[in-house]
C-alpha positions as CSV (number, residue, x, y, z in Angstrom):
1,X,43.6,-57.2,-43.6
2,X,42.9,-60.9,-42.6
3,X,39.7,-62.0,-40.7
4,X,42.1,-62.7,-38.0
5,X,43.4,-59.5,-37.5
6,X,39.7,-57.7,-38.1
7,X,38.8,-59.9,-35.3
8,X,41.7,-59.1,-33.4
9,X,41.1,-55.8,-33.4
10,X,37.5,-55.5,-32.9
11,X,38.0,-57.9,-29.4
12,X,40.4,-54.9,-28.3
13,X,37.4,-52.4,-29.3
14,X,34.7,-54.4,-27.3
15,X,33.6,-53.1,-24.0
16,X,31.1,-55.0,-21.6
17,X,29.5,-54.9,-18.5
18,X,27.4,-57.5,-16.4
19,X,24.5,-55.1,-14.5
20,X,22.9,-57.1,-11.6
21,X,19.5,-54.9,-12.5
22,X,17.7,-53.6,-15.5
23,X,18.7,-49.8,-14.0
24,X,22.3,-50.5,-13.5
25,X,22.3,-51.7,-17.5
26,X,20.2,-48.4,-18.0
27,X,22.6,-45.9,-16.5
28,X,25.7,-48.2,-17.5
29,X,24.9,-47.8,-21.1
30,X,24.1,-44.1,-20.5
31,X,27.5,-43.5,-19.0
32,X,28.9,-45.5,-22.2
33,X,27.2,-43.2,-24.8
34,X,28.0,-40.3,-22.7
35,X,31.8,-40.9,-23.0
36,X,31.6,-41.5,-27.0
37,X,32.3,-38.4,-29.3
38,X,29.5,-37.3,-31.5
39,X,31.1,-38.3,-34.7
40,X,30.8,-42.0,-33.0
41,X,27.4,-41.4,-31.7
42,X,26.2,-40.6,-35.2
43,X,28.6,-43.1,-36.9
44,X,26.5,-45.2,-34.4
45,X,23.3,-44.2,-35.2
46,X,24.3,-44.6,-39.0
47,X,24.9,-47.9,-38.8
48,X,22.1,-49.1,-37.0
49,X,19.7,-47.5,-39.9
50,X,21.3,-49.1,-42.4
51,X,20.7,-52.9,-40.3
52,X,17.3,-51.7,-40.4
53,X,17.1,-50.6,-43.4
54,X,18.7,-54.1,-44.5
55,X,16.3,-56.0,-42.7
56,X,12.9,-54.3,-44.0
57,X,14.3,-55.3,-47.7
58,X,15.1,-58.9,-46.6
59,X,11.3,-58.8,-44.9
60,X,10.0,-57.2,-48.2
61,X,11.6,-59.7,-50.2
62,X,9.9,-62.7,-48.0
63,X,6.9,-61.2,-48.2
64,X,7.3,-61.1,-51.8
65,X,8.1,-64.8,-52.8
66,X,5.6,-65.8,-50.2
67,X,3.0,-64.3,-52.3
């Protein structure tokens, strides 16, 4: 599959909302999790650990050649 079409089909995947207040975002993005299956709530979840988990290596290695 081409970048193209990756990109293609992650724009159809996107979903956004503009709140007017920090509670409207709040119960917006309640109302979004809500509506996802657990298998994408953990798939979610997954992914997010391993960004973190990427970013603590990159921190460790700058902290390493800073040394």
């Amino acid at each position: 599959m081409s970048i193209e079409e990756r990109s293609r089909r992650r724009r159809a995947r996107i979903e956004v909302h503009r709140a007017e207040s920090f509670e409207e975002a709040e119960a917006w993005d309640l109302d979004y999790w809500q509506r996802r299956t657990p298998e994408e709530r953990l798939s979610a979840l997954v992914a997010i650990r391993k960004d973190v988990a990427l970013a603590n290596a990159a921190r460790a290695r700058l902290e390493e050649s800073a040394e």
